[in-house]
Legacy VTK file of the C-alpha trace (Angstrom):
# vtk DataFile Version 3.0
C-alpha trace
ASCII
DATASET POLYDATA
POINTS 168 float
-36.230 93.539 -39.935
-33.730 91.228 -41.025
-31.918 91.518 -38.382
-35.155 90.691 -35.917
-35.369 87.943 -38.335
-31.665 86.319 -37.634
-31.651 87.206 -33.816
-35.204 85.166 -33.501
-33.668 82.351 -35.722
-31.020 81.824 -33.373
-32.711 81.999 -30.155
-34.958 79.083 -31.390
-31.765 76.930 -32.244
-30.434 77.501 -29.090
-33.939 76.747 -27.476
-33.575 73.222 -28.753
-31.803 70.369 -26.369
-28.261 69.886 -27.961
-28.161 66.073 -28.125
-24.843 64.900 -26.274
-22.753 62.708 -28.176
-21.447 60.992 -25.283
-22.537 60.898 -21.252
-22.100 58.855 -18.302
-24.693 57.619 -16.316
-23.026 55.212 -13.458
-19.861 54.035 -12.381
-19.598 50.795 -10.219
-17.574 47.984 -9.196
-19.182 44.596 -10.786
-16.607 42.494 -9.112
-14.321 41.606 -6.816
-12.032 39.043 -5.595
-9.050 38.982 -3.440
-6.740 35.468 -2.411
-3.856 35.061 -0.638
-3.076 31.551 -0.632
0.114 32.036 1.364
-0.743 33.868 3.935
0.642 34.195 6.580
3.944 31.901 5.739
4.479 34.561 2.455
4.983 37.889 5.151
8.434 35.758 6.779
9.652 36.241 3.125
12.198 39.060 1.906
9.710 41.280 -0.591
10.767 41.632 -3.483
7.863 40.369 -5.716
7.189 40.418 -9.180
3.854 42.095 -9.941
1.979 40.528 -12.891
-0.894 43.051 -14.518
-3.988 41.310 -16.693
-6.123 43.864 -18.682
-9.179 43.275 -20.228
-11.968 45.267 -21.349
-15.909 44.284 -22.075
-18.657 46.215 -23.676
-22.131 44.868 -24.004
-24.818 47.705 -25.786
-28.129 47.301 -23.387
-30.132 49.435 -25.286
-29.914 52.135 -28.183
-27.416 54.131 -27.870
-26.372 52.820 -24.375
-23.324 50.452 -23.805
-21.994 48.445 -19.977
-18.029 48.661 -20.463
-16.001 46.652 -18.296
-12.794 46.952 -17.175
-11.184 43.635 -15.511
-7.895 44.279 -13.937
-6.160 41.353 -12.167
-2.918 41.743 -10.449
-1.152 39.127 -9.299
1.887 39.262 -6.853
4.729 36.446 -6.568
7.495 36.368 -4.434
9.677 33.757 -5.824
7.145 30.622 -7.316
4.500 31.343 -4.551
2.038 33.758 -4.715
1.406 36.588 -2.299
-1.586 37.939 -3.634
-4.177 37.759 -6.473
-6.674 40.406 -6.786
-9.225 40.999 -9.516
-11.603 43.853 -10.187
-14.600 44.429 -12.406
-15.196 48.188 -12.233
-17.968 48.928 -15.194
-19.919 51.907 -16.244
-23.033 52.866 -18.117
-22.493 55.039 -20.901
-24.871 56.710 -23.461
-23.286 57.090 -26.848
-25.466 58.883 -29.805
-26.000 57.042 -33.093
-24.976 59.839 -34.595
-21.369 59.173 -34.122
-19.693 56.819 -36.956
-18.868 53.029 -36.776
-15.381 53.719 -35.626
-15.978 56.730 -33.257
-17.759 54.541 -31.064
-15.186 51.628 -31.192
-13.068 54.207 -29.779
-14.796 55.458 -26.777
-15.953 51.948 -25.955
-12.422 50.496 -26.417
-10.600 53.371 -25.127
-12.239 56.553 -23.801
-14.543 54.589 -21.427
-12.051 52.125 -20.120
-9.780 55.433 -19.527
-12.554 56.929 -17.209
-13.121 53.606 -15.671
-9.134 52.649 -14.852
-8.771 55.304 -11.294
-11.765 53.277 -9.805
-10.894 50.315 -10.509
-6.912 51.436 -9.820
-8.283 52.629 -6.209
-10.351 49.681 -5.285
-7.260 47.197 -5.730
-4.786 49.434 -3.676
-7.644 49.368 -0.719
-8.031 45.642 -1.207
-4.046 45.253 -0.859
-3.578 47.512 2.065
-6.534 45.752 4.181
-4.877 42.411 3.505
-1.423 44.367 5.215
0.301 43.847 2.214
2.708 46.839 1.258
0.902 49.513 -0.950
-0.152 48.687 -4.575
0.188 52.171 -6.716
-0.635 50.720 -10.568
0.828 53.140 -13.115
-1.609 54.897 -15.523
-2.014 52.791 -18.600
-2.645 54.573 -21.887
-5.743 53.179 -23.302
-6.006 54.938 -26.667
-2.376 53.071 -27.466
-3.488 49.707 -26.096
-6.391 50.414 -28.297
-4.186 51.140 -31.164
-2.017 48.184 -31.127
-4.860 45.892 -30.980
-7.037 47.517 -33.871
-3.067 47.050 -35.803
-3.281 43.377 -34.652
-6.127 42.763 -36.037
-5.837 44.665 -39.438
-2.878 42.294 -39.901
-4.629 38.879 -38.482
-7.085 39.978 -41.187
-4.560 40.288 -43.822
-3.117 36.959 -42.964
-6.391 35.374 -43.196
-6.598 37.000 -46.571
-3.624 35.768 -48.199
-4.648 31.765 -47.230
-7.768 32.082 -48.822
-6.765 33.481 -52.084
LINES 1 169
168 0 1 2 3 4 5 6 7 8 9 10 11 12 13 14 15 16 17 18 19 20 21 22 23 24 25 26 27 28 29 30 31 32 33 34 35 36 37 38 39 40 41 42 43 44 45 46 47 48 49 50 51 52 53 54 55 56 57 58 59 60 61 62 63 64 65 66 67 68 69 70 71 72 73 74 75 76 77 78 79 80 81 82 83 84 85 86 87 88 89 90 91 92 93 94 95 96 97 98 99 100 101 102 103 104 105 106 107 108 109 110 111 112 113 114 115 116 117 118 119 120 121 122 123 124 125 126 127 128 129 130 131 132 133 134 135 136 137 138 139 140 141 142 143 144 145 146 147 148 149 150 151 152 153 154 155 156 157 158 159 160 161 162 163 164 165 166 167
């Protein structure tokens, strides 16, 4: 009987939905720009450019428990003082995140685990918008998110402690 008991115990906690602590419901691309000022004096030029690389990353909480993250990624291309190409990309995604996670759990996936799932799209979309413009092909290394995130949550631990010390 006991056992009847424990067996029909657990088939009713495994009847109930399992909230998920974390989904995604859409990836897109927000924005997009592509210039090339230069054009077409910059393809008589020897290539050898120097590839600048802008991150930045956005999160704006829509409703309870769900959060837009941005990822902006803007490379820009000089050869020499002129520019070959400037392109920017907005990829973004929707993401449900339970409020049962703590404080700092969901700075994390917001800061790093989202923009990490975002970065191939948006990675993708700028090598397509290179290669249509004939320009040779863009391959952007994979960035490391969760150390980016890292060295900016150290930044501003010690920001904070510098603010601390003027005001005492």
């Amino acid at each position: 009987m006991a056992d009847e008991q424990q067996v029909n115990g657990a088939a009713e906690a495994n009847a109930q939905p399992q909230q998920q602590a974390f989904a995604i419901q859409r990836i897109y691309t927000k924005d997009v720009s592509f210039e090339a000022p230069n054009v077409p004096s910059i393809f008589r030029k020897e290539w050898q450019p120097e590839l600048g690389l802008d991150l930045n990353v956005k999160n704006t909480k829509i409703e309870d428990n769900v959060y837009e993250v941005v990822l902006k990624v803007t490379a820009t291309n000089k050869i020499g003082d002129d520019v070959a190409f400037l392109a920017e990309v907005h990829q973004a995604g929707i993401f449900t995140i339970s409020d049962s996670l703590e404080p700092a759990q969901v700075a994390q996936l917001l800061g790093a685990f989202c923009p990490n799932i975002l970065f191939p799209y948006a990675r993708e979309c700028l090598a397509s918008l290179v290669s249509r413009a004939s320009f040779p092909q863009l391959n952007l290394a994979p960035v490391n998110f969760d150390a980016v995130y890292a060295q900016h949550l150290q930044q501003r631990a010690q920001q904070q402690a510098e603010a601390a010390k003027l005001d005492a």
